[in-house]
C-alpha positions in Angstrom: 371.1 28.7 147.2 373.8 26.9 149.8 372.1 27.9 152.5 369.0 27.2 151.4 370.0 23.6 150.8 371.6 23.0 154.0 368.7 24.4 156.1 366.4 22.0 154.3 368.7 19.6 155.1 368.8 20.3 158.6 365.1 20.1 158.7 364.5 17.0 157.3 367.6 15.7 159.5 365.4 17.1 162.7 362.1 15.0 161.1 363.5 12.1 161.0 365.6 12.0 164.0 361.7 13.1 165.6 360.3 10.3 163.7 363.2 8.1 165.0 362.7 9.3 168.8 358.8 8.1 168.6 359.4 5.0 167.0 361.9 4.0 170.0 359.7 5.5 172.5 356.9 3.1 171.4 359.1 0.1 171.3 360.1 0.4 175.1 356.6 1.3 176.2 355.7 -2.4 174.5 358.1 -3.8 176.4 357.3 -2.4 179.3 353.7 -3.4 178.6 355.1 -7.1 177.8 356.9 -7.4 181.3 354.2 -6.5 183.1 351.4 -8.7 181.3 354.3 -11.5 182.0 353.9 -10.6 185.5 350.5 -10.6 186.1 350.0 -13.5 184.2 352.1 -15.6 186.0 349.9 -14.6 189.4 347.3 -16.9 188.0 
């Protein structure tokens, strides 16, 4: 039953650190987006 537990735990653990690694990974390609809008914005 331990074991059980603790490799549900590990899985959920691997979702959400999956779920946390996507959520950053869109955050810094909408910044990257941002500066470069920025950028060509200021050209005109």
């Amino acid at each position: 039953m331990k074991e059980d537990f603790e490799l549900f735990k590990d899985i959920m653990d691997h979702r959400e650190s999956s779920k946390l690694e996507w959520v950053i990974l869109v955050l810094i390609l909408v910044e990257v987006v941002d500066v470069f809008a920025v950028r060509i914005l200021e050209l005109f």
